[in-house]
C-alpha positions in Angstrom: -81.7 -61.8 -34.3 -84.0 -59.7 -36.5 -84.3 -56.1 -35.1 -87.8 -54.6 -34.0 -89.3 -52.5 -36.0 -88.6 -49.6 -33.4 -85.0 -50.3 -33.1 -85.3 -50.0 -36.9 -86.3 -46.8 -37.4 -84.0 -45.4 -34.6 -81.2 -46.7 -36.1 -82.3 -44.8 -39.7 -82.7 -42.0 -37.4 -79.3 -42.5 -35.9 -77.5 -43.1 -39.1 -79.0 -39.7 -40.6 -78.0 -37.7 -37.8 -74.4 -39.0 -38.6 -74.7 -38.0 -42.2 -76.0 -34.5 -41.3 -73.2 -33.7 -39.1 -70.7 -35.4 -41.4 -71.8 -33.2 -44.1 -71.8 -29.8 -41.9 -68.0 -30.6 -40.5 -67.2 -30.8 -44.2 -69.2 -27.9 -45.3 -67.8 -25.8 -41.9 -64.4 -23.8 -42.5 -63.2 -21.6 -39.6 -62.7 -17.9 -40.0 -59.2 -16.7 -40.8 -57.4 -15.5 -38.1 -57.0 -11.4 -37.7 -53.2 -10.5 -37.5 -53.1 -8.0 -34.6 -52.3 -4.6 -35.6 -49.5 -3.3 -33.7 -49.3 0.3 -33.2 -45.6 2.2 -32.3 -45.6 5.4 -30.2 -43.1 7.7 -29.9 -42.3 10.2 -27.7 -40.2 13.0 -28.4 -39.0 15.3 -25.5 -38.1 19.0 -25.9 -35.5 20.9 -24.1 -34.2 24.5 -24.7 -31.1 26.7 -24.3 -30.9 30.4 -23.9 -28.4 32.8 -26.1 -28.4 36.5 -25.3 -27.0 38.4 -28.3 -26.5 42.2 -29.2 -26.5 44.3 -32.2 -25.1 47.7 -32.5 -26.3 50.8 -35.2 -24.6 54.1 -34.9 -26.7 56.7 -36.7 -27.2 60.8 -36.9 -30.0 62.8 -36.0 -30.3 66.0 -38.0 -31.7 69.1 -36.0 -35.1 70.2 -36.2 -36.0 67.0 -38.0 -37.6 64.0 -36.6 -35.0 60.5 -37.0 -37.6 58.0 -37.2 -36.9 54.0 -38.4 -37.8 50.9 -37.9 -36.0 48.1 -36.1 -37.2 44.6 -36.3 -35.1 41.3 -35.0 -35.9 37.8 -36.2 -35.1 34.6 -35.6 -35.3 31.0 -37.4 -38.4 29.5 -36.9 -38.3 27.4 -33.7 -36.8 29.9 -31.7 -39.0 32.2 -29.2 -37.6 35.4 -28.8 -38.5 36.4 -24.8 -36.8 40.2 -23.6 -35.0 43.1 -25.7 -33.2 46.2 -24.3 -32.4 49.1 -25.4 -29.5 50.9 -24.4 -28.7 54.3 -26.0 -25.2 56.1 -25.7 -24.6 59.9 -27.5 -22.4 62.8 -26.3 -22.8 66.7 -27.6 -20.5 66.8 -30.4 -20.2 70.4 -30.4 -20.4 72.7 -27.8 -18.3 75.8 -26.4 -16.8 77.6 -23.7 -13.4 76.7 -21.1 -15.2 76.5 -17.4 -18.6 76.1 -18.3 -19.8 74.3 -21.3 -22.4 76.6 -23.3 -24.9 75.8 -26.5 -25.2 71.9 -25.2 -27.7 69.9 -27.0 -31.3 67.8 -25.8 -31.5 64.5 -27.4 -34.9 62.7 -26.9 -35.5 59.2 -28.0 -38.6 57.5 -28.0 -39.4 53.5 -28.7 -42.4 52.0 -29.2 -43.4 48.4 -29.4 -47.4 47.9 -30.0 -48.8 49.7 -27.1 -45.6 50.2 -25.2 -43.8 53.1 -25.7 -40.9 54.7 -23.1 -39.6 58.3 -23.9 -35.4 58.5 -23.2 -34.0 62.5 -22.5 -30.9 63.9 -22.1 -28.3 67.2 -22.3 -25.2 66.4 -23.8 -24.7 63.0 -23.7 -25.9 59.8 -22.2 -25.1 56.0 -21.7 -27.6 54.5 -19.9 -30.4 52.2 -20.7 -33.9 53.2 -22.3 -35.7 50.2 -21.9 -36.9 46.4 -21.7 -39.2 44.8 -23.3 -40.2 41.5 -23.0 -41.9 39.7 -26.0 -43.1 36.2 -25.3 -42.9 33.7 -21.8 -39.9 31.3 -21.7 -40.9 28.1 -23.1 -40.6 25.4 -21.0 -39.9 21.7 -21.4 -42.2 18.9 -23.3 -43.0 15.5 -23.3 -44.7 14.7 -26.2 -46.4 11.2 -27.1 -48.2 10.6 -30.5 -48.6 7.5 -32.3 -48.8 9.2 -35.8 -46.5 7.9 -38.4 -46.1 10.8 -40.1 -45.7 13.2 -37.2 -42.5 15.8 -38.1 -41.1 16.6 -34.9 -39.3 20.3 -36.1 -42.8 21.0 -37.4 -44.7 20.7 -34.5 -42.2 23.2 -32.9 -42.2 25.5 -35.7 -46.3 25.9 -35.6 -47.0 25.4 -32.1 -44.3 29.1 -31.3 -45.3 30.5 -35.0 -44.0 33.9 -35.4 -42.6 33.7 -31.7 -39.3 34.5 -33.3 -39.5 38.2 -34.4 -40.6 41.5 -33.1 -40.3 45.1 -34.5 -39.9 48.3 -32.9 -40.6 51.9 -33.9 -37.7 54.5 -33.1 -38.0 58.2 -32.6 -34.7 60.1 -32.0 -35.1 64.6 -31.6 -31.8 66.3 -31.4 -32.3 70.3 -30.0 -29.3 72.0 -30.9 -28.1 74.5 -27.9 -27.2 77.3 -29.6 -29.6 79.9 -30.4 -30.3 81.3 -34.5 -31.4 85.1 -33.1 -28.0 86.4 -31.6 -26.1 89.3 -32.9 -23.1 87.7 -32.5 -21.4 86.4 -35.9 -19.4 83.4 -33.3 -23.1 82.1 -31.9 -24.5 82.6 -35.1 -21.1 80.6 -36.6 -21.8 77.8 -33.8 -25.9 77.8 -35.0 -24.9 76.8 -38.7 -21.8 74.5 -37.9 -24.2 72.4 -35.4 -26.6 70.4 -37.4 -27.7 67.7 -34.8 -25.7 64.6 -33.4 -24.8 61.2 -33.9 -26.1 58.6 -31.9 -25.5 54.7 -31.0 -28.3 52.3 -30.2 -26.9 48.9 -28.5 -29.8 46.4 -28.4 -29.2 42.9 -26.6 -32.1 40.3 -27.0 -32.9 36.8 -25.4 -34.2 34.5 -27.3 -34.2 30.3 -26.8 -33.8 27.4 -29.3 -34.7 24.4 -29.0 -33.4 20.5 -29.0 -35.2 17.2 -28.7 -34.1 13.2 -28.4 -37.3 10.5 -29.7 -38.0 7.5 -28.0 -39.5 4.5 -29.4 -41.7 2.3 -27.5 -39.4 -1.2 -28.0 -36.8 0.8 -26.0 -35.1 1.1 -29.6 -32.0 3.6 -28.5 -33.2 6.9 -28.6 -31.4 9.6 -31.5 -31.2 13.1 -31.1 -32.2 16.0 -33.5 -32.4 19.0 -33.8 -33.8 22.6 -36.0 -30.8 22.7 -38.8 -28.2 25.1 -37.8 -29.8 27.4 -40.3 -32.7 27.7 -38.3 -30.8 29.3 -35.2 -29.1 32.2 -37.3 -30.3 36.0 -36.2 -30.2 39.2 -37.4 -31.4 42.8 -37.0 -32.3 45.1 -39.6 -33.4 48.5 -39.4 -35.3 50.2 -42.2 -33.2 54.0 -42.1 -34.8 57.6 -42.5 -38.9 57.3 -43.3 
């Protein structure tokens, strides 16, 4: 049966259509797939231990000249040095008389630390404390969370307490000798020239707190500890001698 002339052309019509969308599922290609990226935090958590240590310089104070030096304590980076005292101990190395002691000696010491300064005196000897300071707040714990790969946990310590592990004090020390230069007498006068000041010992003990931390990964990947190298927990005090 010979087809209308209609049904004809819808026919060419439908057979065109069918080429067209032939061609475009040929011609189509479907966008590679994006790999997800997949971004690892870690979180580190910091605890910290105390450590109270003491140093000990023994020293002389000349008379009628002023002992002044000064003392500075520091730490490896990391640590965060919180209180110092100082604790001063001296007795009159020279002084006369059987019942009553004559010619004893004044020893004044004064220590300063920026704008704090306390004044120690006594008469022929002392062993009590002159002082505490305290230098920086305890630090506390910290959770940390980053997601940077190249994050350095012992860094991050080390800047955020920079120079949190050192302090340095000035020292004054003033010996007045008892006995008196204008005397007639050639055994005062003896006792003036033999007595030229006194020694003296300055204990300090300081506080100070280091630092440990474990890291966690986010897959639950068993945490491992670490720690500042033992190097970085060492301390010492120095003291610079007569200025």
């Amino acid at each position: 049966m010979a087809l209308k002339r209609n049904d004809k052309i819808i026919a060419i019509i439908g057979v065109i259509i069918l080429i067209i969308a032939g061609v475009a599922i040929f011609l189509y290609s479907s966008p590679e797939e994006e790999t997800p990226v997949v971004i690892k935090e870690k979180t580190y958590t910091y605890t910290w231990v105390s450590t109270e240590e003491n140093q000990t310089f023994t020293d002389t104070a000349q008379k009628n000249k002023e002992y002044l030096t000064d003392i500075t304590i520091e730490l490896g980076e990391g640590n965060v040095l919180t209180d110092v005292n100082f604790w001063i101990k001296w007795k009159d190395d020279r002084t006369r008389g059987i019942l009553f002691n004559k010619g004893e000696d004044k020893l004044t010491a004064t220590i300063k630390y920026g704008d704090q300064e306390e004044t120690h005196k006594s008469t022929k000897s002392a062993d009590a404390s002159i002082v505490d300071f305290m230098i920086n707040d305890v630090p506390q714990e910290e959770v940390f969370t980053t997601d940077d790969e190249d994050f350095d946990p012992i860094q991050y310590i080390n800047q955020k307490y920079f120079d949190q592990n050192k302090a340095t004090f000035s020292l004054s020390v003033k010996v007045v000798t008892g006995e008196k230069l204008l005397t007639l007498r050639p055994l005062k006068l003896l006792n003036w020239l033999l007595d030229q000041g006194n020694k003296f010992n300055l204990i300090i003990t300081y506080r100070y707190y280091s630092y440990d931390y474990e890291e966690f990964l986010e897959d639950n990947v068993p945490p491992t500890g670490g720690q500042a190298d033992e190097g970085d927990t060492y301390s010492h005090l120095t003291y610079t001698g007569f200025k």
